[in-house]
C-alpha positions as CSV (number, residue, x, y, z in Angstrom):
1,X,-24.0,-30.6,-16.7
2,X,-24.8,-31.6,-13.3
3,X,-23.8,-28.7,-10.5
4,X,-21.7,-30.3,-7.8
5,X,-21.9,-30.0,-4.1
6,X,-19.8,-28.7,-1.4
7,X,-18.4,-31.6,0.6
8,X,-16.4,-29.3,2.1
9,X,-15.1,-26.0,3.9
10,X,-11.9,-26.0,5.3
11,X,-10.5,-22.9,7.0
12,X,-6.7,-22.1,8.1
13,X,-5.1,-19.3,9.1
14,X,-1.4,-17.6,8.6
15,X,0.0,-14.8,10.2
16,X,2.9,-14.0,7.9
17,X,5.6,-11.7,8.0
18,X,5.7,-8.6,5.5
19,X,8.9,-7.5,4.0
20,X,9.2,-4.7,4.4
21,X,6.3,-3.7,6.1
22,X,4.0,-1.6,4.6
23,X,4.1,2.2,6.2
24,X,1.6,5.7,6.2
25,X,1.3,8.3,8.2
26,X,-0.3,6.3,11.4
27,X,1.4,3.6,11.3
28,X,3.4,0.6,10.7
29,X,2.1,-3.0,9.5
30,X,4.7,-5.6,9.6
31,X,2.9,-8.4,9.3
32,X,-0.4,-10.2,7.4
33,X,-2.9,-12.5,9.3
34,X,-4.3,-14.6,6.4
35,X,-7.7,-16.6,6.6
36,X,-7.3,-19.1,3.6
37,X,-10.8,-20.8,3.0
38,X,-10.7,-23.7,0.8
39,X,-13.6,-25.5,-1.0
40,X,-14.1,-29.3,-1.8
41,X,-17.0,-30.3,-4.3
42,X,-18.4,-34.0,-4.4
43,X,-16.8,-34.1,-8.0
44,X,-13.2,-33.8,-6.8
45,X,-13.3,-29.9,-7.9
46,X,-11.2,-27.9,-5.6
47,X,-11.5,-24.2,-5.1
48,X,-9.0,-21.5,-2.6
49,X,-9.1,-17.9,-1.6
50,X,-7.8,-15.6,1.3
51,X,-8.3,-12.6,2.5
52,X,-6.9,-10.3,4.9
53,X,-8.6,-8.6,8.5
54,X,-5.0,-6.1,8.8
55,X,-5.5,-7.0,12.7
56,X,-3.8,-9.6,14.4
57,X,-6.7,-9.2,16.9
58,X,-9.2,-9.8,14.2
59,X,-7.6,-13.3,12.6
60,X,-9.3,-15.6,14.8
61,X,-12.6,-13.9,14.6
62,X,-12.6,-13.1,10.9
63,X,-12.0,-17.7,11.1
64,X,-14.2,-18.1,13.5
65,X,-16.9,-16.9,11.4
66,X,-15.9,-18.2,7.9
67,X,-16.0,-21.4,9.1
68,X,-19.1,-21.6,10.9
69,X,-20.2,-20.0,7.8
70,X,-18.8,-22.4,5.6
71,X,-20.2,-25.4,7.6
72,X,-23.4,-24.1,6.3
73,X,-22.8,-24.7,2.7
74,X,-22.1,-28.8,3.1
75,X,-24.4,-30.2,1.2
76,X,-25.5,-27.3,-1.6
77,X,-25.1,-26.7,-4.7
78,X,-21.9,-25.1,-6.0
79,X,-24.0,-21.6,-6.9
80,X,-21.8,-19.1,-5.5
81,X,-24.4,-16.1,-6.7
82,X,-27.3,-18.0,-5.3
83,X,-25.1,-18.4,-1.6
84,X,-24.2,-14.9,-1.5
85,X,-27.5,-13.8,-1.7
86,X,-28.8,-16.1,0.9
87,X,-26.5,-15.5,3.1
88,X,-26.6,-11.5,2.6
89,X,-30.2,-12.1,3.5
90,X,-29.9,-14.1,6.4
91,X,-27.4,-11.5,7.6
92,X,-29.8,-8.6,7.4
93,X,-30.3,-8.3,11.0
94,X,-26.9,-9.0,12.5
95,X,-25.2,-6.7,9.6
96,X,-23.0,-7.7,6.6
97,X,-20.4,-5.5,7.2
98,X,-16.5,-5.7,8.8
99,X,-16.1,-9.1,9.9
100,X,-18.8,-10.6,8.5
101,X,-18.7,-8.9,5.1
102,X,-14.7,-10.7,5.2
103,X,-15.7,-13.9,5.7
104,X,-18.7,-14.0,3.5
105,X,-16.3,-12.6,0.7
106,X,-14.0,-15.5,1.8
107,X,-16.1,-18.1,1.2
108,X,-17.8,-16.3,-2.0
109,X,-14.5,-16.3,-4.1
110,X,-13.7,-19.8,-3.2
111,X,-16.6,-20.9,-4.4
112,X,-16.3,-19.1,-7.5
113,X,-12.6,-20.8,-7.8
114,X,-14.4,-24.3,-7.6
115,X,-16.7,-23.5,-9.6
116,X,-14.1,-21.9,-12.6
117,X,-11.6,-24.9,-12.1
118,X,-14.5,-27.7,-12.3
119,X,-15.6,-25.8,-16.0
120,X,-11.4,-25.8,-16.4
121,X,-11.6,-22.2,-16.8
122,X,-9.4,-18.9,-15.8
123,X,-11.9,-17.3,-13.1
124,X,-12.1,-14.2,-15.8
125,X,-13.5,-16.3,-18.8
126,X,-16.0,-18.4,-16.6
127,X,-17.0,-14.4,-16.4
128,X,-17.5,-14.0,-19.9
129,X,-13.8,-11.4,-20.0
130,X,-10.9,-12.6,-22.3
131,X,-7.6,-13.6,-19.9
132,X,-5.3,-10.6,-21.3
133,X,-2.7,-8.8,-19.4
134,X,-3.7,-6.6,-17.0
135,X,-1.8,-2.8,-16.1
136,X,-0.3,-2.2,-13.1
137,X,0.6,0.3,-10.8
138,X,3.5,-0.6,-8.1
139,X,2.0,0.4,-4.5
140,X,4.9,1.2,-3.0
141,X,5.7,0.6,0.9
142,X,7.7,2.9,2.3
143,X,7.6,6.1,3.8
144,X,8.9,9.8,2.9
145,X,11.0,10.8,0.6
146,X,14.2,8.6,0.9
147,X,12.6,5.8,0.8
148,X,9.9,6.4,-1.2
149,X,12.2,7.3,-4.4
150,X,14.4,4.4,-4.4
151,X,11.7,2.3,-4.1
152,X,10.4,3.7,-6.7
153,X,13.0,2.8,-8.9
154,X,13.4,-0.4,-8.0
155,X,9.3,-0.7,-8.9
156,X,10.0,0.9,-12.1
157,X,13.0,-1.2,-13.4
158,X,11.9,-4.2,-11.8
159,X,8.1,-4.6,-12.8
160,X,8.2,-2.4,-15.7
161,X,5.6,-0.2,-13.7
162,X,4.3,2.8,-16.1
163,X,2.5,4.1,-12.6
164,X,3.5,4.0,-9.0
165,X,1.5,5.1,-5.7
166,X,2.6,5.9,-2.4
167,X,1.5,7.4,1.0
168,X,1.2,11.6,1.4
169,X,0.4,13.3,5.1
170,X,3.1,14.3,6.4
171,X,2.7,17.5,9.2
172,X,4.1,20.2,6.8
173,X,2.8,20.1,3.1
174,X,6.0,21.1,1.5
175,X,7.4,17.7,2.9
176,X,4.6,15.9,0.5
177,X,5.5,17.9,-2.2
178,X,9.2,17.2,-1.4
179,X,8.7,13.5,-1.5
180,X,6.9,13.8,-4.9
181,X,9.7,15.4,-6.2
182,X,12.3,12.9,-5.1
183,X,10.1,10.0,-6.3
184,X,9.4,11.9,-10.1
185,X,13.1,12.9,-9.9
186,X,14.3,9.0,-9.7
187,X,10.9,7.7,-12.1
188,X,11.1,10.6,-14.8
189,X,8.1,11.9,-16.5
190,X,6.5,9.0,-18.2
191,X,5.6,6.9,-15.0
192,X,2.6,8.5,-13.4
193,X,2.5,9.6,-9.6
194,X,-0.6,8.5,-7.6
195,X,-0.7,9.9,-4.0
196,X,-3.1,8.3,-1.0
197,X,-4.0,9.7,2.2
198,X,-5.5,7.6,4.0
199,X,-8.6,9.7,5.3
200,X,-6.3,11.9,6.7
201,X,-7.2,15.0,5.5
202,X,-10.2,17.8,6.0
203,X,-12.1,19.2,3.5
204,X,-9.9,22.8,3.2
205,X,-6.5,20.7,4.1
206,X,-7.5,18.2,1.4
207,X,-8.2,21.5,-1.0
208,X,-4.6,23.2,-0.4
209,X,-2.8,19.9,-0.9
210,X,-4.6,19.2,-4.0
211,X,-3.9,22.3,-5.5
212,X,-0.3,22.0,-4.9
213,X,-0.2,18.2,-6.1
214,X,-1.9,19.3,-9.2
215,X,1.1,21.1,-9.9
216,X,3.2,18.5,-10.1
217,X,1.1,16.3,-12.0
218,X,-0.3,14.1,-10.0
219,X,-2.8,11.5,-11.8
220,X,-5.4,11.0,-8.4
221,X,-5.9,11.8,-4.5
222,X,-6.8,8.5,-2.9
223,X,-9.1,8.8,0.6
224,X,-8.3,12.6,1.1
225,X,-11.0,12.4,3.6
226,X,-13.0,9.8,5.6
227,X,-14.6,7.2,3.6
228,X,-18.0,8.0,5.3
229,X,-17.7,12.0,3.9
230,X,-19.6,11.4,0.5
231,X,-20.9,14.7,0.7
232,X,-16.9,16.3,1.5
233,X,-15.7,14.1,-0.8
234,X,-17.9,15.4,-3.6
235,X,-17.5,18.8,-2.9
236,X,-13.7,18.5,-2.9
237,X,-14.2,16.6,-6.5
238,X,-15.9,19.7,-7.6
239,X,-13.1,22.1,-6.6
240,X,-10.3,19.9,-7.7
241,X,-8.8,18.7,-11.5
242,X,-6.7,15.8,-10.0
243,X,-9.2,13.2,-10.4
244,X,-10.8,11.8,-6.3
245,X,-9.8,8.4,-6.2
246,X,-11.4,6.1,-3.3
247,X,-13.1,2.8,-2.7
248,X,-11.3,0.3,-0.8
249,X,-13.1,0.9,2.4
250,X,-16.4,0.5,0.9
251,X,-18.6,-2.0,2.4
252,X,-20.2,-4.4,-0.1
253,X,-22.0,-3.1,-3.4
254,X,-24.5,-0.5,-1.1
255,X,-21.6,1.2,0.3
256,X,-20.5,1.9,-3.5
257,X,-23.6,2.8,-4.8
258,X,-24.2,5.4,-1.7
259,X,-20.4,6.9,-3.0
260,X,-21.2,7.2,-6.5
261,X,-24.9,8.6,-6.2
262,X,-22.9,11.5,-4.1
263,X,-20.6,12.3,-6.8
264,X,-18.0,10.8,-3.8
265,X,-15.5,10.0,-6.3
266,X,-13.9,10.5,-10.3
267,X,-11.6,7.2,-10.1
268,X,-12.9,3.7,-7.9
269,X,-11.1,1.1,-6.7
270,X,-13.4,-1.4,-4.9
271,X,-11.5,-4.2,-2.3
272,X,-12.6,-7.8,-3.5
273,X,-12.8,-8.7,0.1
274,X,-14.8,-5.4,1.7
275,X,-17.0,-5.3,-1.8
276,X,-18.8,-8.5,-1.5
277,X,-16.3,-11.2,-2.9
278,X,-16.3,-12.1,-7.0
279,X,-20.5,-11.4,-6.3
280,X,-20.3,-8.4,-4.9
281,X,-17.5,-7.0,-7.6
282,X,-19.5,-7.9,-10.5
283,X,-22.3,-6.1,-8.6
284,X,-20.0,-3.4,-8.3
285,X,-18.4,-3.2,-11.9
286,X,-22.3,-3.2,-13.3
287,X,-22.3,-0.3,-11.2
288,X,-19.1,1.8,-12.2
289,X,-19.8,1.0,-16.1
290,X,-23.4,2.5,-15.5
291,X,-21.6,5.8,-14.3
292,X,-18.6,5.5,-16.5
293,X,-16.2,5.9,-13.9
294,X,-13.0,4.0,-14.4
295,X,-12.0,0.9,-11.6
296,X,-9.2,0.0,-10.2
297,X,-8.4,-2.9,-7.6
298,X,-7.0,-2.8,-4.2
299,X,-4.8,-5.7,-3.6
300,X,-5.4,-9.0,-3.7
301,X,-3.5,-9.1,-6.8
302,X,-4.3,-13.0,-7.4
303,X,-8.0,-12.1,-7.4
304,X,-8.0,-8.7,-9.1
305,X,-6.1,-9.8,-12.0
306,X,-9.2,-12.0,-13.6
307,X,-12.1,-9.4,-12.0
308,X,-10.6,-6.6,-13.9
309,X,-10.6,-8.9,-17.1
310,X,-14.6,-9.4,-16.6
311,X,-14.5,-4.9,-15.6
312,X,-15.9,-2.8,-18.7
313,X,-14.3,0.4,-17.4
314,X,-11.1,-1.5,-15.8
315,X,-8.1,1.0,-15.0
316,X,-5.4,-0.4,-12.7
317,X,-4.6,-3.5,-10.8
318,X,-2.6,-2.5,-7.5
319,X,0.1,-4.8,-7.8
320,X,1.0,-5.0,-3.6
321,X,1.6,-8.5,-3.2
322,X,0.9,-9.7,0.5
323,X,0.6,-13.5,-0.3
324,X,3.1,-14.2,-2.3
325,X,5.8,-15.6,0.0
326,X,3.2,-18.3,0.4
327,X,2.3,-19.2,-2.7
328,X,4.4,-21.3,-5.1
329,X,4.1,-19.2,-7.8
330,X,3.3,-15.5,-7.3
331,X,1.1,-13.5,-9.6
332,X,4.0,-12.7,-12.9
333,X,4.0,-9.1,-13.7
334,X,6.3,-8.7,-16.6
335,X,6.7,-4.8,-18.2
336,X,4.4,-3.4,-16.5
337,X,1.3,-6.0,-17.1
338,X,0.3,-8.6,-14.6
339,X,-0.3,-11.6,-16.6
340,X,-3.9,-14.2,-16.0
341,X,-1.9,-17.6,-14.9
342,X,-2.3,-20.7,-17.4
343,X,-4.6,-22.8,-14.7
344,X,-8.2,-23.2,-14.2
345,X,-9.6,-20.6,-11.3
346,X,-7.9,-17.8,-10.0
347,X,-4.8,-20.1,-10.4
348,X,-3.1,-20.0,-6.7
349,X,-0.7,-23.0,-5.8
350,X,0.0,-22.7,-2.0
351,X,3.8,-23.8,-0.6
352,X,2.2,-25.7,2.3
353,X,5.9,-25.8,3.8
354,X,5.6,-21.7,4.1
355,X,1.3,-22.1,6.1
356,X,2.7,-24.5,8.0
357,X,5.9,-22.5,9.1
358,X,3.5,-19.6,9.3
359,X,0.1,-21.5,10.6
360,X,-1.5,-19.4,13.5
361,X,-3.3,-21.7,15.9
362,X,-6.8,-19.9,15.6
């Protein structure tokens, strides 16, 4: 079969409500700048992704550079594994990190889409994995305890959730363990609590609260401590039985190998945008079977469902759904599984009515 070529790179941006915004200790995010990249190949094969910079500051950037990027790739063949590593190469000097580690995974899993709906594929079987359901766990968006446990509930008997995660670090530990209570008190004892810190901690803070969470059962401490602490990091995975869950602020498949080399985590849970796109998660996957350590995914639920698919130690799909109020049809979780859409690709429909009513000029 004759590989097509890119005629095309389109780039939009969106900067979309979320409701309700999402919360943590530091602060409040009430709203998601989206750069959508779309692909067009010679053969009429079409291919979409997004991803998401958190900043409103960083959503013209983050474009900026995926579509100079993309203008690039007019011309070449649809090879998304051959791009990435030309472009990772050409980016040695400049760095392939932040910004430019976005919008090369931007590109990369659009060009994957294209290249899964021209072979009329799910995105997980052009990866050689089988499109079955995936589990979830509901990453819930509120804060403290109130909140927290009816939201909880609502996760549980709406999604069918079997696991549910929410932010810890509040000033006084027995307000964690307090809002831990409320949430188990509402979810009962078959759902499993996951807790995440956001790098709030330090090493003997991280220590006390993990002892104490233990006690109540808690499955895994997410980013106890800054991402950059391998050595922390591993030390407190020495001293703790909850299992060290972290991975979402790695920087493309080096930053995960540096992590799991340290004995930084028990549990991953790589970001399809910060890990390198669809390249740089099969990279990483390689990498997590090698050191049997189960993997997760951090949003991008669209995405996540068909990578975990193609994942030999797959855990969790983090089912915190940013783009779905502008998609036609949203990613279908039904008891508790997230379910691989019957369409070619990753299988996202955009409502062009909700970009356009949400299209930032960029």
């Amino acid at each position: 079969m004759t590989i097509p070529l890119i005629a095309e790179v389109r780039v939009r941006a969106v900067d979309a409500p979320i409701d309700p915004p999402l919360r943590n200790s530091l602060n409040v995010i009430p709203r998601a700048p989206l750069v959508i990249v779309d692909v067009r190949t010679d053969c009429g094969a079409a291919g979409t992704a997004y991803v998401f910079p958190y900043a409103p500051a960083a959503l013209a950037p983050t474009a900026a550079l995926a579509r100079s990027l993309g203008a690039g790739l007019v011309g070449r063949p649809l090879a998304p594994a051959t791009l990435w590593r030309e472009l990772h190469d050409a980016g040695r000097i400049l760095g392939t990190e932040g910004l430019v580690q976005i919008a090369l995974s931007a590109l990369d899993m659009a060009l994957w889409d294209a290249l899964a709906v021209r072979a009329g594929l799910p995105l997980c079987a052009l990866l050689g994995g089988e499109p079955r359901p995936v589990p979830i766990y509901a990453s819930l968006r509120g804060w403290g305890a109130a909140m927290l446990a009816e939201e909880a509930g609502q996760a549980v008997a709406a999604l069918g959730a079997r696991a549910v995660k929410f932010k810890l670090g509040q000033a006084r530990l027995e307000d964690d363990l307090d809002t831990v209570r409320a949430v188990r008190g509402v979810v009962g004892e078959a759902v499993q609590i996951l807790v995440d810190y956001n790098q709030a901690l330090s090493l003997p803070e991280a220590e006390r609260r993990g002892r104490a969470l233990e006690a109540l059962d808690v499955r895994w401490l997410e980013e106890p401590l800054p991402v950059q602490d391998d050595a922390g990091l591993a030390e407190l995975a020495r001293r703790l039985a909850v299992p060290v869950q972290g991975g979402e602020n790695w920087w493309g498949p080096a930053g995960m190998h540096r992590a799991l080399m340290a004995g930084a985590v028990d549990l991953c849970m790589p970001d399809a945008m910060k890990i390198g796109g669809v390249t740089g998660w099969m990279r990483a996957a390689a990498m997590a079977a090698a050191h049997r350590v189960p993997m997760s995914s951090h949003i991008f639920v669209e995405a996540s469902v068909h990578l975990l698919n193609a994942t030999p130690s797959a855990h969790l799909l983090e089912h915190l759904d940013i783009a779905a109020p502008l998609l036609a049809e949203p990613l279908v979780v039904r008891d508790g599984m997230a379910l691989v859409p019957e369409r070619p690709g990753m299988g996202m429909v955009w409502d062009e009515a909700a970009l356009t009513a949400h299209a930032a000029d960029v």
